[in-house]
mmCIF file as gemmi writes it, N, C-alpha and C atoms, coordinates in Angstrom:
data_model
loop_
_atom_site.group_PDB
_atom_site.id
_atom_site.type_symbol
_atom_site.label_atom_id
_atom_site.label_alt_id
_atom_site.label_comp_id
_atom_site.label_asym_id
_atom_site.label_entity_id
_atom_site.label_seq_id
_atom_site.pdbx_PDB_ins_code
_atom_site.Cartn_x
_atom_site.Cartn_y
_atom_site.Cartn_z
_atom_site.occupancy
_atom_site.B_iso_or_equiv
_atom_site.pdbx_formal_charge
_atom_site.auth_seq_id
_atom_site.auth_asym_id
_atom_site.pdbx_PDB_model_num
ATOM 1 N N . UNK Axp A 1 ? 67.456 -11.767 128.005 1 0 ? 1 A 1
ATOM 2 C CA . UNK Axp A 1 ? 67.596 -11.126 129.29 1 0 ? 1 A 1
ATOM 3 C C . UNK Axp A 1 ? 66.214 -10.69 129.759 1 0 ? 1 A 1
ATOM 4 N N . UNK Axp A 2 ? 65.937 -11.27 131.296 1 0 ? 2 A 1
ATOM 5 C CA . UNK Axp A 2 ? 64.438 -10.816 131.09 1 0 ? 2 A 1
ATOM 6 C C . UNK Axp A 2 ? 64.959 -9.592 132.259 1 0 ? 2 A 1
ATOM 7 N N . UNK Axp A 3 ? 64.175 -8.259 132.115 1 0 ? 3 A 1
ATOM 8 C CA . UNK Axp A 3 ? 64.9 -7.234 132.383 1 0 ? 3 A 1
ATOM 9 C C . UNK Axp A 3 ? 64.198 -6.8 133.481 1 0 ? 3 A 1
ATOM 10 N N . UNK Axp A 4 ? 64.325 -5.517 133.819 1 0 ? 4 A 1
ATOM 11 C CA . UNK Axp A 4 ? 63.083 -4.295 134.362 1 0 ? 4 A 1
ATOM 12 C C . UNK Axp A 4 ? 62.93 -5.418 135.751 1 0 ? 4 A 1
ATOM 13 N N . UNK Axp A 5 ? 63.265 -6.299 136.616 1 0 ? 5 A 1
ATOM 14 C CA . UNK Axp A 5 ? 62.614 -6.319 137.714 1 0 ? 5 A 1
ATOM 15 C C . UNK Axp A 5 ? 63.142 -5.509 138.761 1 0 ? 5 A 1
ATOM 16 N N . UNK Axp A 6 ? 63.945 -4.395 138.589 1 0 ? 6 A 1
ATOM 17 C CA . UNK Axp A 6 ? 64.443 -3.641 139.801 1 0 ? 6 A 1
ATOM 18 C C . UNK Axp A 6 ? 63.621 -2.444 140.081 1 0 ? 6 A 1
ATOM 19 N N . UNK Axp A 7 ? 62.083 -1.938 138.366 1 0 ? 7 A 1
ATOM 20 C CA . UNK Axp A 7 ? 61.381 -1.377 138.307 1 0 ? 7 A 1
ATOM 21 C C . UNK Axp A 7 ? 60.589 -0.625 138.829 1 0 ? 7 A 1
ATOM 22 N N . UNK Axp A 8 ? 60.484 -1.384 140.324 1 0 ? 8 A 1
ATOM 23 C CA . UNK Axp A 8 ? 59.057 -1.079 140.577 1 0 ? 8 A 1
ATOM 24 C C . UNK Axp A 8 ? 59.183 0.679 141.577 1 0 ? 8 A 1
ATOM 25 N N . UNK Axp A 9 ? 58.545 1.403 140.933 1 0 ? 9 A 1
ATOM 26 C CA . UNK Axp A 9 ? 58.791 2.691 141.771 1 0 ? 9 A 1
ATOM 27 C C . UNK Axp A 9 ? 57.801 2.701 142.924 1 0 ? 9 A 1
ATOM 28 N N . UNK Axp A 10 ? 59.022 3.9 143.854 1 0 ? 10 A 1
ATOM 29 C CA . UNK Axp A 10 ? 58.31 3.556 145.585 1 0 ? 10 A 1
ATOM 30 C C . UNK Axp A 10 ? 56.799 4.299 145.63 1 0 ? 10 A 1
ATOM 31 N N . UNK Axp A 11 ? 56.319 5.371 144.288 1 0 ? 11 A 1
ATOM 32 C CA . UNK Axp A 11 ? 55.144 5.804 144.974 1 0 ? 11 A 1
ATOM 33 C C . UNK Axp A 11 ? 54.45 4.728 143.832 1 0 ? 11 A 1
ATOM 34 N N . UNK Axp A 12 ? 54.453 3.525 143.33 1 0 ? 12 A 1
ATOM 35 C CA . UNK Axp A 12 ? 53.268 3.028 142.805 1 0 ? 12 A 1
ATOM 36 C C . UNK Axp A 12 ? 52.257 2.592 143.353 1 0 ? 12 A 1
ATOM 37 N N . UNK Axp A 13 ? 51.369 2.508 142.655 1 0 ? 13 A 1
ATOM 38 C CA . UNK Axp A 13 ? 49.552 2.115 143.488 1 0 ? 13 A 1
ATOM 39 C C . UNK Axp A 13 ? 49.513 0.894 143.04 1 0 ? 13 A 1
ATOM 40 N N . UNK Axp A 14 ? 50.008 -0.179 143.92 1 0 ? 14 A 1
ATOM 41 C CA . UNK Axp A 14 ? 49.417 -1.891 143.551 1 0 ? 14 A 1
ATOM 42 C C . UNK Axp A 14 ? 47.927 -2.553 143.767 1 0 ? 14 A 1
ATOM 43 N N . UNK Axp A 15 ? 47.951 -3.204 142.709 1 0 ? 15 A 1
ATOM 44 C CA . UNK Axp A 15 ? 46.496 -3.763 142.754 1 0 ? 15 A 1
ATOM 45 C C . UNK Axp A 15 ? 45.84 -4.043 144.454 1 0 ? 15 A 1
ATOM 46 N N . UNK Axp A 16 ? 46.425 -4.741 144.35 1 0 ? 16 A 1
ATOM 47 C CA . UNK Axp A 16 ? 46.219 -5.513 145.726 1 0 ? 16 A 1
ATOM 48 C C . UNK Axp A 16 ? 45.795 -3.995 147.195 1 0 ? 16 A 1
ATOM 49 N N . UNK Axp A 17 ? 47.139 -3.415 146.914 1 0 ? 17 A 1
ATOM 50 C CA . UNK Axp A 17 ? 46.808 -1.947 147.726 1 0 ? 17 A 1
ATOM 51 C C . UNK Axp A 17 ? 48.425 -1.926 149.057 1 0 ? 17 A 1
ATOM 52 N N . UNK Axp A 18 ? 49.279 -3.491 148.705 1 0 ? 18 A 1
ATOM 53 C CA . UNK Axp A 18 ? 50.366 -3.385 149.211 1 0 ? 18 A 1
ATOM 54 C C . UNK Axp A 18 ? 50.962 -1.714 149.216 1 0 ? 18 A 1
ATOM 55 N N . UNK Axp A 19 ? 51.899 -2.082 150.059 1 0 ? 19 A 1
ATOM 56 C CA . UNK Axp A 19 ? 52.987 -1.113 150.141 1 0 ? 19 A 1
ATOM 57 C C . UNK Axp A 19 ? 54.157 -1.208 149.054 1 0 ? 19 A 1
ATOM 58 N N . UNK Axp A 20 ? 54.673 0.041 148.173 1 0 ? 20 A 1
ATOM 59 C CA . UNK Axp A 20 ? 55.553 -0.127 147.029 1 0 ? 20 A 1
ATOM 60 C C . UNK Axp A 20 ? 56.923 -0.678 147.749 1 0 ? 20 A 1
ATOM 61 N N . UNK Axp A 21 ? 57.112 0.041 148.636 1 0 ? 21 A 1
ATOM 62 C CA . UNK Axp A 21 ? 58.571 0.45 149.403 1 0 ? 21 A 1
ATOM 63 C C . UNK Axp A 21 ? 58.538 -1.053 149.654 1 0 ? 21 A 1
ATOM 64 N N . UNK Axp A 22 ? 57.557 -1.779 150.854 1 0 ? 22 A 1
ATOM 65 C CA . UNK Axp A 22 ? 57.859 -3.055 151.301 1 0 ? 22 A 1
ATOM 66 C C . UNK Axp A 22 ? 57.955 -3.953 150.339 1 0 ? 22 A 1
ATOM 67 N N . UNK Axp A 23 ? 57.434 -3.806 149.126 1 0 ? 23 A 1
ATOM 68 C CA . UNK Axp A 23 ? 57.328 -5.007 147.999 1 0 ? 23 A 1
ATOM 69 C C . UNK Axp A 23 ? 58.255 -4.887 147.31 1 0 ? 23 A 1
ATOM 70 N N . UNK Axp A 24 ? 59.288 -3.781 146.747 1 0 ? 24 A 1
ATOM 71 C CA . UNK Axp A 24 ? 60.123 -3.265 146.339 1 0 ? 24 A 1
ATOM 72 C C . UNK Axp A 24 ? 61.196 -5.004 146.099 1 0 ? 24 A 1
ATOM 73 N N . UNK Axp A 25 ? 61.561 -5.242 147.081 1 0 ? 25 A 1
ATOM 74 C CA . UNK Axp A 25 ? 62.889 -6.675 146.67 1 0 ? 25 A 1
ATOM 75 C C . UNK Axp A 25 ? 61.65 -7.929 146.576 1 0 ? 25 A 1
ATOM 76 N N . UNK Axp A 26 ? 60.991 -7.935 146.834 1 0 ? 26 A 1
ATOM 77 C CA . UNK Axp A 26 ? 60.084 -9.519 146.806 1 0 ? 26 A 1
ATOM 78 C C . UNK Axp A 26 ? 58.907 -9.23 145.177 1 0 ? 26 A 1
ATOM 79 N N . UNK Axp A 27 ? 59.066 -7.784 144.724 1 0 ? 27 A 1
ATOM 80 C CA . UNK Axp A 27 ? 58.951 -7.737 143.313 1 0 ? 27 A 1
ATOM 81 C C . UNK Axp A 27 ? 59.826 -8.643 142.355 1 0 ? 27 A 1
ATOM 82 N N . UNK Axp A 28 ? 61.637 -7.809 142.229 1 0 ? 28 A 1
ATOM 83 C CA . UNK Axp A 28 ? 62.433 -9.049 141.851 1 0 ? 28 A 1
ATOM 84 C C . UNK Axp A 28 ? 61.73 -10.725 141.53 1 0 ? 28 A 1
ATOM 85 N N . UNK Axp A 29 ? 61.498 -11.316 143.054 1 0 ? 29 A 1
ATOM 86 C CA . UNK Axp A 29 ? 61.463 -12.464 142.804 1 0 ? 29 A 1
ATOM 87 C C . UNK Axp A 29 ? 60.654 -12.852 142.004 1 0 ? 29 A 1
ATOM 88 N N . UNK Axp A 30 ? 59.08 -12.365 142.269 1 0 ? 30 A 1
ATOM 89 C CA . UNK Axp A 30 ? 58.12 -12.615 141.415 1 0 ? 30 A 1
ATOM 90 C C . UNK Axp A 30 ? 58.243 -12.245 140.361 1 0 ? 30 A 1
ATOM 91 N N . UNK Axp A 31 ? 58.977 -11.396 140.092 1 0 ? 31 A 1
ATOM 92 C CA . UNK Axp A 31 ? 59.222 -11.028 138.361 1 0 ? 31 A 1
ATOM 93 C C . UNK Axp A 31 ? 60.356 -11.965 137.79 1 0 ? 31 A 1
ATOM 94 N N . UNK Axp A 32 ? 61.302 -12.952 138.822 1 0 ? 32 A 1
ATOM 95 C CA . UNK Axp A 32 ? 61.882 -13.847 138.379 1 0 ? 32 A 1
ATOM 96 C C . UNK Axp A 32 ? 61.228 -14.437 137.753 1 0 ? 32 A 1
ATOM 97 N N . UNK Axp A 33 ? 59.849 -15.369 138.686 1 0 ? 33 A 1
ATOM 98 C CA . UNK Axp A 33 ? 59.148 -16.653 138.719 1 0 ? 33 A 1
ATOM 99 C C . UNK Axp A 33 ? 58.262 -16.264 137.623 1 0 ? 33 A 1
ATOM 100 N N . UNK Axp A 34 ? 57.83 -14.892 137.363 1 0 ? 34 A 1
ATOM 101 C CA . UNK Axp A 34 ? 57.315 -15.206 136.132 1 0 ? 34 A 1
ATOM 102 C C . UNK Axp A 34 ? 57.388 -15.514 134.664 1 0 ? 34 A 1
ATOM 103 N N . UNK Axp A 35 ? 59.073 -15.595 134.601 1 0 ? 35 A 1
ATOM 104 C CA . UNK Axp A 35 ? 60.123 -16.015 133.589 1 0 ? 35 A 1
ATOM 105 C C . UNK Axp A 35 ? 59.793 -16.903 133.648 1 0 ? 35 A 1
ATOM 106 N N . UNK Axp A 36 ? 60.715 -17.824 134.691 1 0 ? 36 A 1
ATOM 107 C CA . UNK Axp A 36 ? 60.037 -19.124 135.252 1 0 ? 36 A 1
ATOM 108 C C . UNK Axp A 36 ? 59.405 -19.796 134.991 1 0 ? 36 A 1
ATOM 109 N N . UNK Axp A 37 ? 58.237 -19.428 135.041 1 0 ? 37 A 1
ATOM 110 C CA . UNK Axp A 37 ? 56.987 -20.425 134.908 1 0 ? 37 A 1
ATOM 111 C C . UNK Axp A 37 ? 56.216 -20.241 133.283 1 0 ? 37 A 1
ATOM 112 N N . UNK Axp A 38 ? 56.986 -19.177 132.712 1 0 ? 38 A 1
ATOM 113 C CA . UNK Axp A 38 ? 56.423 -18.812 131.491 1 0 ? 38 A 1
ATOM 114 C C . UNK Axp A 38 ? 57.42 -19.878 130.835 1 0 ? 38 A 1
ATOM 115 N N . UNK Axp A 39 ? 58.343 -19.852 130.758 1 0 ? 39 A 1
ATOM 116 C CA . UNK Axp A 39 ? 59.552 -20.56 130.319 1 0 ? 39 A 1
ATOM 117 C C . UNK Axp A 39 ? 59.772 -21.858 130.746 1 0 ? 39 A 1
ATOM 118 N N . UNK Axp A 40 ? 58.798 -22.389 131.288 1 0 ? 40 A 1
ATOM 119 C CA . UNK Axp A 40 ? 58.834 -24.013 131.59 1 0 ? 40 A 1
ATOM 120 C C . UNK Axp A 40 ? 58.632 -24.751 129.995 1 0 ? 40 A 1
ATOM 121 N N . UNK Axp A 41 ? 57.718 -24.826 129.645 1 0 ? 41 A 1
ATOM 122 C CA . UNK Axp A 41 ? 57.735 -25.373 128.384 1 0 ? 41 A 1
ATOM 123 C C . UNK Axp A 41 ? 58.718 -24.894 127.25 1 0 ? 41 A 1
ATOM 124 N N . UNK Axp A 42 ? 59.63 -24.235 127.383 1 0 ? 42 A 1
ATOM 125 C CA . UNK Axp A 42 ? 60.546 -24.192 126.296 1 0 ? 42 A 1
ATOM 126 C C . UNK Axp A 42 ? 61.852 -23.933 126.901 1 0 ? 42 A 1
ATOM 127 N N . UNK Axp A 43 ? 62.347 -25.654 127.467 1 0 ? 43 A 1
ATOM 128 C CA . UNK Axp A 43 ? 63.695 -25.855 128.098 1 0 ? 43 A 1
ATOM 129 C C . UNK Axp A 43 ? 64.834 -25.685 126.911 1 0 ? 43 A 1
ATOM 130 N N . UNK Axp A 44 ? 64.753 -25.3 125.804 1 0 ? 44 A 1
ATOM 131 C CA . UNK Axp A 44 ? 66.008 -24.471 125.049 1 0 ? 44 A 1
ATOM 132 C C . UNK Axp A 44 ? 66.351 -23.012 125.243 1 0 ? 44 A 1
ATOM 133 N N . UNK Axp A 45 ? 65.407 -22.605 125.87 1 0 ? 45 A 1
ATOM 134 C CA . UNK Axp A 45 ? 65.645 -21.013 126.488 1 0 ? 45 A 1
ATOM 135 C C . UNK Axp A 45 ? 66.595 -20.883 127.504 1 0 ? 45 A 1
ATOM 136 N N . UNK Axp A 46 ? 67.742 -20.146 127.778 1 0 ? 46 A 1
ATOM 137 C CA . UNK Axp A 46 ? 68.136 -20.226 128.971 1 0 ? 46 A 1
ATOM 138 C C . UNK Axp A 46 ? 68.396 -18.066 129.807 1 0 ? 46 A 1
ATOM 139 N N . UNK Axp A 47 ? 67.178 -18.47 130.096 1 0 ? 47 A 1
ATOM 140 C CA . UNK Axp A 47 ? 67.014 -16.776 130.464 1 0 ? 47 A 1
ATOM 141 C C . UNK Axp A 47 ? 68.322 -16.222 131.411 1 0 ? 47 A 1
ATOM 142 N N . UNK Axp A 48 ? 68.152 -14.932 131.565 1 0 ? 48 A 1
ATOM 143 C CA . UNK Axp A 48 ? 68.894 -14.293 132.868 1 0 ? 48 A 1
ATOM 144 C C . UNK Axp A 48 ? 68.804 -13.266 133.355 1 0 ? 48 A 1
ATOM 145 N N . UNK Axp A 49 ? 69.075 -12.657 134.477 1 0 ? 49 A 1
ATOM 146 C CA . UNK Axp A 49 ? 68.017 -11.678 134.483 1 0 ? 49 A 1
ATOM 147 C C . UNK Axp A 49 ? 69.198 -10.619 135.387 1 0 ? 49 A 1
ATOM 148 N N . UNK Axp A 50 ? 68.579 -9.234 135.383 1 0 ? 50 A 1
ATOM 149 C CA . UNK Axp A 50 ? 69.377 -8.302 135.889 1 0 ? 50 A 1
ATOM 150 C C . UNK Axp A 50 ? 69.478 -8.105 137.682 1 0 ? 50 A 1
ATOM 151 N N . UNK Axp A 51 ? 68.279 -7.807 137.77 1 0 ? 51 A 1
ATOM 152 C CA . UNK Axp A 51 ? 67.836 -7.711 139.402 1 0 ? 51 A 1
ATOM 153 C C . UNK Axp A 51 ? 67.49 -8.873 139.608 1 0 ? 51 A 1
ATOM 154 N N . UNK Axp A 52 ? 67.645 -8.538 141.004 1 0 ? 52 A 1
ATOM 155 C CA . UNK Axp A 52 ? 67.516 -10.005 142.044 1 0 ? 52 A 1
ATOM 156 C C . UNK Axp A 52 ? 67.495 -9.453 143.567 1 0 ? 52 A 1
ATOM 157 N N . UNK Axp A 53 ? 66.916 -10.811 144.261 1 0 ? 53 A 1
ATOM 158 C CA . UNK Axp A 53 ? 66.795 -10.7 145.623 1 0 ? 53 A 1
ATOM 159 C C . UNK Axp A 53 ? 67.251 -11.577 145.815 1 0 ? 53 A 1
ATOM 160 N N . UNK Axp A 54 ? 67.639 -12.113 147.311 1 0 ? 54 A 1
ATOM 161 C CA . UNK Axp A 54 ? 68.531 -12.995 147.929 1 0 ? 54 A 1
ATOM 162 C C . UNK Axp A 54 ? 67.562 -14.966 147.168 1 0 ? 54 A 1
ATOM 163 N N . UNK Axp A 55 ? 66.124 -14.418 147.287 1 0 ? 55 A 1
ATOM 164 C CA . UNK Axp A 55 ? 65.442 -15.769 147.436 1 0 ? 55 A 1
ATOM 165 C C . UNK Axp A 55 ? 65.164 -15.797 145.122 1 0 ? 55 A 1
ATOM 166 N N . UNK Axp A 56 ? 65.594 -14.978 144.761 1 0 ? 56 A 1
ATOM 167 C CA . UNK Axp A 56 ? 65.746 -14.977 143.092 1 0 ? 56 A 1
ATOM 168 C C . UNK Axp A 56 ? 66.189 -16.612 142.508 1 0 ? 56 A 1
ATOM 169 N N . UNK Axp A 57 ? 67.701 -16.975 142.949 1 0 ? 57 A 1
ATOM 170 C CA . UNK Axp A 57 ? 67.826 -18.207 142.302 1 0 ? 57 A 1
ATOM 171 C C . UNK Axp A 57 ? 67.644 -19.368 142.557 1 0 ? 57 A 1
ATOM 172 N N . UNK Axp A 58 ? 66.575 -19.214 143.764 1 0 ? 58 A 1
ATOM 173 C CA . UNK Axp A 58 ? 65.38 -20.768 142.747 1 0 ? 58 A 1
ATOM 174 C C . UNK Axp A 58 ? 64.671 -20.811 141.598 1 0 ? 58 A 1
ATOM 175 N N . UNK Axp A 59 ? 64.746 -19.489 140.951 1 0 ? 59 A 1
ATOM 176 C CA . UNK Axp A 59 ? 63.659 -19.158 140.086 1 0 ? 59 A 1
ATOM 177 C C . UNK Axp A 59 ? 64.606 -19.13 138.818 1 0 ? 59 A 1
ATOM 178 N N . UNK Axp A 60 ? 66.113 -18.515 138.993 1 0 ? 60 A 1
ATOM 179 C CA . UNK Axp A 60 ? 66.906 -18.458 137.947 1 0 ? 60 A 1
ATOM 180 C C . UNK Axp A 60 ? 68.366 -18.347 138.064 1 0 ? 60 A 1
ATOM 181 N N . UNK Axp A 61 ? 69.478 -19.275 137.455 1 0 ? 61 A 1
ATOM 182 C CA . UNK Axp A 61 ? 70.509 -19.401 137.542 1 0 ? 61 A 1
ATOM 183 C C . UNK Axp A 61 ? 71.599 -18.789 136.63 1 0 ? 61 A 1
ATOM 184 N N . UNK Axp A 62 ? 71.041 -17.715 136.05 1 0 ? 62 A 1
ATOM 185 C CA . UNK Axp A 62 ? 71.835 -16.563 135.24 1 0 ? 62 A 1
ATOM 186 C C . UNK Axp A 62 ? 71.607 -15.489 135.963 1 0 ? 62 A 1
ATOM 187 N N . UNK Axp A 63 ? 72.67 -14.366 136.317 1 0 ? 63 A 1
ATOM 188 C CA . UNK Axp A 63 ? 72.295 -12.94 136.639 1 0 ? 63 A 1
ATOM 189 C C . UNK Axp A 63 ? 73.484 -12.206 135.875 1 0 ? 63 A 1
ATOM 190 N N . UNK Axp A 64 ? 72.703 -11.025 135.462 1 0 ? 64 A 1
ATOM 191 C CA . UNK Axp A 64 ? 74.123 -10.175 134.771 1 0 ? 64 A 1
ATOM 192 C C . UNK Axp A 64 ? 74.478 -9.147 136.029 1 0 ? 64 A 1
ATOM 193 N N . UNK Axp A 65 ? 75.445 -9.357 136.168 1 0 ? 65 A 1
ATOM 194 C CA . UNK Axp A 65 ? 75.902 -8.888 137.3 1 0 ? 65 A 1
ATOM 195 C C . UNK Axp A 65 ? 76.376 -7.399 137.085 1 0 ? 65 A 1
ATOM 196 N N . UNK Axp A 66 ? 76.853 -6.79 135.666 1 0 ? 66 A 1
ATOM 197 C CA . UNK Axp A 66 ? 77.262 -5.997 135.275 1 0 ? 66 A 1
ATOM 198 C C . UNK Axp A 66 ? 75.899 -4.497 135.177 1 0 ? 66 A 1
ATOM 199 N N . UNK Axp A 67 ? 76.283 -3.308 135.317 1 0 ? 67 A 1
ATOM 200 C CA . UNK Axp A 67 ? 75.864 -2.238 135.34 1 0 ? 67 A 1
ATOM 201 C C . UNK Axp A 67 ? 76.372 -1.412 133.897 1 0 ? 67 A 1
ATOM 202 N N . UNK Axp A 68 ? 75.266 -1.343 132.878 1 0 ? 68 A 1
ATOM 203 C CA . UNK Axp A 68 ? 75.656 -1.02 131.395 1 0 ? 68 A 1
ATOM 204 C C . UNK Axp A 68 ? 75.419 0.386 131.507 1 0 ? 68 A 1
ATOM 205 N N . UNK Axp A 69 ? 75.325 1.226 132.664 1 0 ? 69 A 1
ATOM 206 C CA . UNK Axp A 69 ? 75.731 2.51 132.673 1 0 ? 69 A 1
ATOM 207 C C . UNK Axp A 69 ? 76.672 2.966 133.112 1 0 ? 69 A 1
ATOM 208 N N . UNK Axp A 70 ? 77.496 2.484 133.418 1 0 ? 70 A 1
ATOM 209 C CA . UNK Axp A 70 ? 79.067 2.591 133.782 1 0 ? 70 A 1
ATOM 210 C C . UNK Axp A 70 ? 79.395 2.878 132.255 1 0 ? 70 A 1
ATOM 211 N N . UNK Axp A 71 ? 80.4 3.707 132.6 1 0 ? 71 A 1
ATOM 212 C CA . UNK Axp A 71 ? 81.128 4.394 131.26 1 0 ? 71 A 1
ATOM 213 C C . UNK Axp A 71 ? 82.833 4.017 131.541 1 0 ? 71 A 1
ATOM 214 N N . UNK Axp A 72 ? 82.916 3.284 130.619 1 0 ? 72 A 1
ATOM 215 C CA . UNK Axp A 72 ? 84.042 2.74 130.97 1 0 ? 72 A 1
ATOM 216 C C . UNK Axp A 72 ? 85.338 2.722 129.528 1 0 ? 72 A 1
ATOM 217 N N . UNK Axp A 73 ? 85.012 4.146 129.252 1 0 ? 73 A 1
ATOM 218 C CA . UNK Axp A 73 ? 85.713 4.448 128.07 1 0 ? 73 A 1
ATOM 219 C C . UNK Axp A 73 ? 86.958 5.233 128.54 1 0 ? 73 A 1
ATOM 220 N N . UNK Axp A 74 ? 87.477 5.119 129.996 1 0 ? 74 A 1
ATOM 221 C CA . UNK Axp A 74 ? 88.756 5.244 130.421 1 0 ? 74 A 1
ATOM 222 C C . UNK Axp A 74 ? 89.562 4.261 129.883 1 0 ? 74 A 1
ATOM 223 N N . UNK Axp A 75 ? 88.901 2.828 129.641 1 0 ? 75 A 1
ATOM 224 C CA . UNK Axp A 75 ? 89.74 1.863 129.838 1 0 ? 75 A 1
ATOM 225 C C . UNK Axp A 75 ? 90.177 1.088 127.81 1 0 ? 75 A 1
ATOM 226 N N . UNK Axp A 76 ? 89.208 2.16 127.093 1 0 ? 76 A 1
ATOM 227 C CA . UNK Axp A 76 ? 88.871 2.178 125.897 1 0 ? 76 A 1
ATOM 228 C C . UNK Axp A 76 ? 91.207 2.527 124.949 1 0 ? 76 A 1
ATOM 229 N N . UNK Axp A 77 ? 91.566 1.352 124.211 1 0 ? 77 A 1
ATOM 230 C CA . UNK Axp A 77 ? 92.728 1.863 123.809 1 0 ? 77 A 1
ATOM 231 C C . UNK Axp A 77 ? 94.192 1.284 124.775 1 0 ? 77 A 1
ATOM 232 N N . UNK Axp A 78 ? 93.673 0.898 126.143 1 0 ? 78 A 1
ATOM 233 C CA . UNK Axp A 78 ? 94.867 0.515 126.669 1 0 ? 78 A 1
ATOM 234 C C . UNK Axp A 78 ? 95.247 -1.231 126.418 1 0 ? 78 A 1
């Protein structure tokens, strides 16, 4: 699971000197593509990833769609 791309907090200081807030969903992607492109040479990997943006699955065709902080120990026994 490649994780953490929903990460990026709104007061960070980017290299570049972007805006956090505006880069905020087009982070996602690039943190897709850098799975991506890291993971080209080893087509037995099949990554997936948590966050996403609309333009994410060109980059990757797994998402866990699920939220593992949900407490769902109502449903625990039935």
């Amino acid at each position: 699971m490649h994780d953490f791309g929903e990460y990026l907090p709104f007061d960070a200081v980017l290299f570049d000197g972007s805006d956090p807030v505006k880069y905020h969903n087009k982070y996602a992607e690039d943190w897709a593509k850098l799975a991506h492109d890291y993971l080209a040479d080893y087509p037995d990997v099949v990554p997936f990833m948590r966050a996403a943006s609309t333009t994410s699955p060109k980059y990757t065709r797994l998402f866990w769609m699920g939220d593992q902080l949900e407490a769902w120990d109502r449903y625990d026994g039935m």
